[in-house]
MIDONU-297216 format. One record per residue: residue number from 1; chain; x, y, z of N, C-alpha, C, O in turn. Coordinates in steps of 0.05 Angstrom, whole numbers. Layout:
BEGIN
+-----+------+--------+--------+--------+--------+--------+--------+--------+--------+--------+--------+--------+--------+
! pos ! unit !    n_X !    n_Y !    n_Z !   ca_X !   ca_Y !   ca_Z !    c_X !    c_Y !    c_Z !    o_X !    o_Y !    o_Z !
+-----+------+--------+--------+--------+--------+--------+--------+--------+--------+--------+--------+--------+--------+
! NUM !    A !      X !      Y !      Z !      X !      Y !      Z !      X !      Y !      Z !      X !      Y !      Z !
...
+-----+------+--------+--------+--------+--------+--------+--------+--------+--------+--------+--------+--------+--------+
//
This chain:
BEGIN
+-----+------+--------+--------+--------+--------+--------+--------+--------+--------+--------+--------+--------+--------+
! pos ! unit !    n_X !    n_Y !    n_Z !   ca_X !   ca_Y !   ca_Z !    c_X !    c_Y !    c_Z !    o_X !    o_Y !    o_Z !
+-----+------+--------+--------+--------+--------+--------+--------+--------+--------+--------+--------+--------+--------+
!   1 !    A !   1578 !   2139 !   1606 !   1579 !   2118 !   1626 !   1556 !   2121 !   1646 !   1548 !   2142 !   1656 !
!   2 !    A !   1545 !   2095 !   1648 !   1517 !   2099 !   1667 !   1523 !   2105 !   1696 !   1540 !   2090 !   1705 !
!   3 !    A !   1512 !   2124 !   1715 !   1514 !   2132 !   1746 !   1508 !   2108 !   1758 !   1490 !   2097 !   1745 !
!   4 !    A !   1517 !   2093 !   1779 !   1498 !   2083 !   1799 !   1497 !   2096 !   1826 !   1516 !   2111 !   1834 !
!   5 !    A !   1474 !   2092 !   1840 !   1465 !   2105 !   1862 !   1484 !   2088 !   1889 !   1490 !   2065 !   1886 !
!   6 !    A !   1489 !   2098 !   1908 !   1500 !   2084 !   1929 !   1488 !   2057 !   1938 !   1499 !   2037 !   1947 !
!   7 !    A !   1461 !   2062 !   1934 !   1451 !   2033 !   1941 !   1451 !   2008 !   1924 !   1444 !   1986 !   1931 !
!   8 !    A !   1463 !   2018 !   1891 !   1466 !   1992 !   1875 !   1494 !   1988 !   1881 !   1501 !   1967 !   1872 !
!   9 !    A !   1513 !   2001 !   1893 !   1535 !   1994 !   1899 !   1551 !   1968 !   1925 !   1554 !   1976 !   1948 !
!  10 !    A !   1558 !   1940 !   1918 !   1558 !   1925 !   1947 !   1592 !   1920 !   1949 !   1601 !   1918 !   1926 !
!  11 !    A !   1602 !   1919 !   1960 !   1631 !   1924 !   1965 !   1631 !   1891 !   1981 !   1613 !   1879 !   1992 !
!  12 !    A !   1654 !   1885 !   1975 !   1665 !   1855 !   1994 !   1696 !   1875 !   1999 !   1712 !   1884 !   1981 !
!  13 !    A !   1698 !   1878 !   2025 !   1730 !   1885 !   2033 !   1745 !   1861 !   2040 !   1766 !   1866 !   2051 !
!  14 !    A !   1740 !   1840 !   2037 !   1752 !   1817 !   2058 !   1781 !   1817 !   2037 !   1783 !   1830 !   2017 !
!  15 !    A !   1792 !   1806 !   2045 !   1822 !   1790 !   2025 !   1821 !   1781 !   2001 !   1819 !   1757 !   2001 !
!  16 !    A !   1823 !   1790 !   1980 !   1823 !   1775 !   1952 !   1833 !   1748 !   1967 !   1819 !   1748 !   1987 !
!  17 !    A !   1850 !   1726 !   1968 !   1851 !   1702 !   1980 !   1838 !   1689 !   1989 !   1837 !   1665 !   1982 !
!  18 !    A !   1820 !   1703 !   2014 !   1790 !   1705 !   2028 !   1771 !   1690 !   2005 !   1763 !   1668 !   1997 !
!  19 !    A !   1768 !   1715 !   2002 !   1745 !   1718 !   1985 !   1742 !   1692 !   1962 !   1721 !   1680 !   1961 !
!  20 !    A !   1763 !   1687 !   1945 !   1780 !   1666 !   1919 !   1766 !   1644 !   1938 !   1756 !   1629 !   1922 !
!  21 !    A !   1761 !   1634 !   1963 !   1770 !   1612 !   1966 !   1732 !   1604 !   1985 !   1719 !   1583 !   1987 !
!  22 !    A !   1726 !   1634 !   1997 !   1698 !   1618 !   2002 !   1677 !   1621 !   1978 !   1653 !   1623 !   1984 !
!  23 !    A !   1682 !   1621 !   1958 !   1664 !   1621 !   1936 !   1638 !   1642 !   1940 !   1618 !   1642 !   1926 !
!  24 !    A !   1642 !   1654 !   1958 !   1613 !   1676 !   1955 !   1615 !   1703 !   1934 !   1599 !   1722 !   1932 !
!  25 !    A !   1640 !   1697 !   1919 !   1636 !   1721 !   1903 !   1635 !   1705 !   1873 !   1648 !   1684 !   1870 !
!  26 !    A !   1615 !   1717 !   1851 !   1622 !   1701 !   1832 !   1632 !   1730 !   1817 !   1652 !   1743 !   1823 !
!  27 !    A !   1607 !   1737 !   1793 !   1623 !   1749 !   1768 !   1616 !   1786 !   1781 !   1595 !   1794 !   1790 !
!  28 !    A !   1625 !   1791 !   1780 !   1629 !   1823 !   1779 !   1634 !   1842 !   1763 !   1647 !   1837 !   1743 !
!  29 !    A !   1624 !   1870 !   1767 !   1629 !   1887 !   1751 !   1666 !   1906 !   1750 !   1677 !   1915 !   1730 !
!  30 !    A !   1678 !   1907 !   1781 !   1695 !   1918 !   1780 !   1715 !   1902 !   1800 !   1704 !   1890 !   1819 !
!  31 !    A !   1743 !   1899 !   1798 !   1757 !   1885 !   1815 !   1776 !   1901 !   1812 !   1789 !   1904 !   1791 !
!  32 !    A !   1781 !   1916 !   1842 !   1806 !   1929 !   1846 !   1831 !   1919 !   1873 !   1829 !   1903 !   1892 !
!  33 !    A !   1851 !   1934 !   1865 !   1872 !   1921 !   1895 !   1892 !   1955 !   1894 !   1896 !   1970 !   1875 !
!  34 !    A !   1897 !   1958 !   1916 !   1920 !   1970 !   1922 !   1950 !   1964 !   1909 !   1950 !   1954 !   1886 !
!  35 !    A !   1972 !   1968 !   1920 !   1997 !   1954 !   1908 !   2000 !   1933 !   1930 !   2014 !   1933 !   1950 !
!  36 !    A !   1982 !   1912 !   1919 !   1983 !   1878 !   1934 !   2006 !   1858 !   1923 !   2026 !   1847 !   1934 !
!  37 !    A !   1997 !   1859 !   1901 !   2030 !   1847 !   1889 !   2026 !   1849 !   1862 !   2010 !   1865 !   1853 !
!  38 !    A !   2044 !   1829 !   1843 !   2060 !   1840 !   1812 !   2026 !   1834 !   1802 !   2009 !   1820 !   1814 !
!  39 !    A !   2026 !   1845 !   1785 !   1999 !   1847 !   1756 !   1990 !   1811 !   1756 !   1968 !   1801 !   1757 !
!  40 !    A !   2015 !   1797 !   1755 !   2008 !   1763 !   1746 !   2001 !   1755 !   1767 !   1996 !   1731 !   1764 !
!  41 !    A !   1999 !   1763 !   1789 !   1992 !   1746 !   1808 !   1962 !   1755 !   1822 !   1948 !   1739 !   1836 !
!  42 !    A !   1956 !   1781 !   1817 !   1931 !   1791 !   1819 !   1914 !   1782 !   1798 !   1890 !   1780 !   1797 !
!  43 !    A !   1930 !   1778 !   1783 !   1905 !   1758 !   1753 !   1901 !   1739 !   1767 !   1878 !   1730 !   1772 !
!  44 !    A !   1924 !   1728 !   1777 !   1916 !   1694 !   1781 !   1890 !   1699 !   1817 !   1873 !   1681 !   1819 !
!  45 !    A !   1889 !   1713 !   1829 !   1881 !   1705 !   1841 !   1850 !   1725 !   1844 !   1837 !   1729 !   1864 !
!  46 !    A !   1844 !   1734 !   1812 !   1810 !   1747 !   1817 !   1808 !   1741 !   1797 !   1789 !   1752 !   1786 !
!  47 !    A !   1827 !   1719 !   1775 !   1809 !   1710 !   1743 !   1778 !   1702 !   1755 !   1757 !   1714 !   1748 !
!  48 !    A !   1778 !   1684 !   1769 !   1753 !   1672 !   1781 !   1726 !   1697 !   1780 !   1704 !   1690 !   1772 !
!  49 !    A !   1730 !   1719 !   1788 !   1716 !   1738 !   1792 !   1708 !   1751 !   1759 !   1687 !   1759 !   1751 !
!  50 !    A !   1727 !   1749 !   1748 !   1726 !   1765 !   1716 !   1693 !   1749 !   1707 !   1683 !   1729 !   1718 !
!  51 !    A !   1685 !   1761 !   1686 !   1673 !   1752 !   1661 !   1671 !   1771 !   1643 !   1692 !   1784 !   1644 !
!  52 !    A !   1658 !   1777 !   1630 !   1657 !   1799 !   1596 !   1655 !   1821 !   1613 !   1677 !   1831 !   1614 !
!  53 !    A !   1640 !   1833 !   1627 !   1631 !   1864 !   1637 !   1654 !   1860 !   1651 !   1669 !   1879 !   1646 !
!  54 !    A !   1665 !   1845 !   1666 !   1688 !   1859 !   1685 !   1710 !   1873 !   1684 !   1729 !   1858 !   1677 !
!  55 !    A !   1721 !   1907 !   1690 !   1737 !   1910 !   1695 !   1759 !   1904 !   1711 !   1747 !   1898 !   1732 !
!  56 !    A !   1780 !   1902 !   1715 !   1802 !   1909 !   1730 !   1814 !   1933 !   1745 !   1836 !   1932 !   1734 !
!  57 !    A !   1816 !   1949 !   1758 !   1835 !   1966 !   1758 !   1845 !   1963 !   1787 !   1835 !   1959 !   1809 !
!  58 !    A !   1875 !   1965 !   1776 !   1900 !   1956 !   1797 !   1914 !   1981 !   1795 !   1919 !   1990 !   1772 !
!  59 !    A !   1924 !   2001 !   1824 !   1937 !   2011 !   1823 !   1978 !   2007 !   1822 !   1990 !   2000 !   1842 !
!  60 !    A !   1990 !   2011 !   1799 !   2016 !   2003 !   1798 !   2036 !   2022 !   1792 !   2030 !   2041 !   1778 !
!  61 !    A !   2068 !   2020 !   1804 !   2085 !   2039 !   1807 !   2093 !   2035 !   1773 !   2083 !   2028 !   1752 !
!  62 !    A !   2127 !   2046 !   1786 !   2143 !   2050 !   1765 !   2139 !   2027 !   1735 !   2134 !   2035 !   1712 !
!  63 !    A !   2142 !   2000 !   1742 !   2145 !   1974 !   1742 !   2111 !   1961 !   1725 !   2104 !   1938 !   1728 !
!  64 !    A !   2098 !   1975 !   1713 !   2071 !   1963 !   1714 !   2080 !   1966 !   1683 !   2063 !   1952 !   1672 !
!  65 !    A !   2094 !   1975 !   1667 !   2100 !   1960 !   1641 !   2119 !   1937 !   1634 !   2123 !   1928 !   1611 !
!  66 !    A !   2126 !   1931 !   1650 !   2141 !   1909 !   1660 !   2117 !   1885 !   1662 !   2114 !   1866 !   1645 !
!  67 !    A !   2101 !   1890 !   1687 !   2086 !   1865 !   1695 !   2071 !   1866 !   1673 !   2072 !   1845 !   1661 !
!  68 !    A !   2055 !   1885 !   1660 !   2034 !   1878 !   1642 !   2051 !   1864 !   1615 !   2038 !   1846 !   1604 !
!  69 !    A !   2067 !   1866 !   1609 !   2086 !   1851 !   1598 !   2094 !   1824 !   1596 !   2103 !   1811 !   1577 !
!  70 !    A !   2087 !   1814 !   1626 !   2095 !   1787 !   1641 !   2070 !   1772 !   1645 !   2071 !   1748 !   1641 !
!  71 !    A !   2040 !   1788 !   1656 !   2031 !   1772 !   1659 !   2013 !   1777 !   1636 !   1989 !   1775 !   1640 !
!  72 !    A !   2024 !   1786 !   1601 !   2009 !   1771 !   1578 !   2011 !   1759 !   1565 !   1994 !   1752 !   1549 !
!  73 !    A !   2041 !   1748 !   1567 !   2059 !   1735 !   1552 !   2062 !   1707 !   1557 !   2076 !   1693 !   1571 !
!  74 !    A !   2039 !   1703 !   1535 !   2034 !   1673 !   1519 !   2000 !   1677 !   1536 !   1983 !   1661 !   1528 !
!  75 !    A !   1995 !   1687 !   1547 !   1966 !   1684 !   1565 !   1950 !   1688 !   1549 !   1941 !   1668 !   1538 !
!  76 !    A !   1943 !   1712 !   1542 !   1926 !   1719 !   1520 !   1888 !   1718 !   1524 !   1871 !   1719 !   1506 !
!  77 !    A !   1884 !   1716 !   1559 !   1863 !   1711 !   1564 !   1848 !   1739 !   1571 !   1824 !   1740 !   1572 !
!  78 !    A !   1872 !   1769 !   1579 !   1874 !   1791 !   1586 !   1877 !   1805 !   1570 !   1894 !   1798 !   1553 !
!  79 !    A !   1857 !   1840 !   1566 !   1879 !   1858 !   1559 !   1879 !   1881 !   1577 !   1863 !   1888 !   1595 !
!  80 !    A !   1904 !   1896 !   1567 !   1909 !   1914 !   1592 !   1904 !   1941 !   1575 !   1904 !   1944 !   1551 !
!  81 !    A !   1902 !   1963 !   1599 !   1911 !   1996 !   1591 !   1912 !   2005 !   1611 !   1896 !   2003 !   1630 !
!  82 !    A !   1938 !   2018 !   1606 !   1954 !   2038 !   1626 !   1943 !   2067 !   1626 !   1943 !   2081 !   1606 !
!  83 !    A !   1931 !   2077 !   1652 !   1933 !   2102 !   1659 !   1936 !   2119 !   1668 !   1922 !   2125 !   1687 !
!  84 !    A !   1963 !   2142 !   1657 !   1970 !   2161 !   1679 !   1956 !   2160 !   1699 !   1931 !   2158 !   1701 !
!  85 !    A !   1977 !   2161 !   1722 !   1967 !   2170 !   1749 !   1965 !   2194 !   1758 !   1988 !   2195 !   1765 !
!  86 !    A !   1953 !   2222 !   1766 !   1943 !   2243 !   1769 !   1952 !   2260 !   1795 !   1950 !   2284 !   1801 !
!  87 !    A !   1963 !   2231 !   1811 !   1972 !   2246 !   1834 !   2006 !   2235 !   1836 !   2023 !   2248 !   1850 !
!  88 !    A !   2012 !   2211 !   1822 !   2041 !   2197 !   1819 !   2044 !   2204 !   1796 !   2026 !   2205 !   1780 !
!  89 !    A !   2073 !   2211 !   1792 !   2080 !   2217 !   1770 !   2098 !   2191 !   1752 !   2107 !   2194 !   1730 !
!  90 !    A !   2100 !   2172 !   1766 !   2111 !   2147 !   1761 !   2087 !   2131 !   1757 !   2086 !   2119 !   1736 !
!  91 !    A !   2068 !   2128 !   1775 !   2044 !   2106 !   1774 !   2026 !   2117 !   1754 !   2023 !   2139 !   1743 !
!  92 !    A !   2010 !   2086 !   1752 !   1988 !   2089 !   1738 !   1967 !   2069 !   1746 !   1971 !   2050 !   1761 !
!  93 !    A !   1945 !   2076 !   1736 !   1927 !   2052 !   1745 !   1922 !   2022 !   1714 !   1920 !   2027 !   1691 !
!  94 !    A !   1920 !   2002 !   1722 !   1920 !   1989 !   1696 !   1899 !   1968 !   1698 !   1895 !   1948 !   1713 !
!  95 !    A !   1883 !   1982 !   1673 !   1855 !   1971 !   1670 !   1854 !   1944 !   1652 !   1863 !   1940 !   1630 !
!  96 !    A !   1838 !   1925 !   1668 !   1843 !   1902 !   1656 !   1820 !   1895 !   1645 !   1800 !   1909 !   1652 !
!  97 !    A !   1817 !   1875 !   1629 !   1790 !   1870 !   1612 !   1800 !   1838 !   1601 !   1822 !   1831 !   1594 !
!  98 !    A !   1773 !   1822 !   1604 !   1779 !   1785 !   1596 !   1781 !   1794 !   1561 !   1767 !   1813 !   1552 !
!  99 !    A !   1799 !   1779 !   1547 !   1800 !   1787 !   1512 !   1774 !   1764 !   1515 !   1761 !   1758 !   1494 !
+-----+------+--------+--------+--------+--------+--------+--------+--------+--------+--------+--------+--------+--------+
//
């Protein structure tokens, strides 16, 4: 996996919501959230951001085979993988990718 240096790195902290709605973000390399809400609803609101290079990664509790469950079902525009969490022994992080 290639390094980048701090300075190829640009961060937007504002609100996924924020952000979805003044159009200054287009395609990206990485889109993450905290536990903001269920898996389908964080799709719905950074598909806009996805294209081919973009990851996902969402940190999710007990419950994140559940949502990845929910929000692929019939969608088919996503795929997911689940990864142990290192410091939760319930969580994982779940990496998303456009199919």
């Amino acid at each position: 996996m290639p390094k980048l240096s701090p300075s190829a790195i640009e961060k937007n902290k504002s609100r996924i919501e924020e952000a979805a709605k003044s159009g200054r973000v287009g395609d990206v390399d990485v889109v993450t959230a905290r536990a903001l809400a269920p898996l389908s609803k964080l799709l719905a609101l950074s598909e806009g951001f996805f294209c081919e290079r973009t990851v996902g990664l969402f940190l999710k509790g007990r419950e994140a085979s559940r949502e990845m469950e929910e929000a692929g079902g019939g969608v088919g525009r996503f795929s997911f993988q689940s990864i142990p969490s290192r410091v939760h022994g319930e969580g994982c992080i779940v990496s998303v990718r456009r199919s």
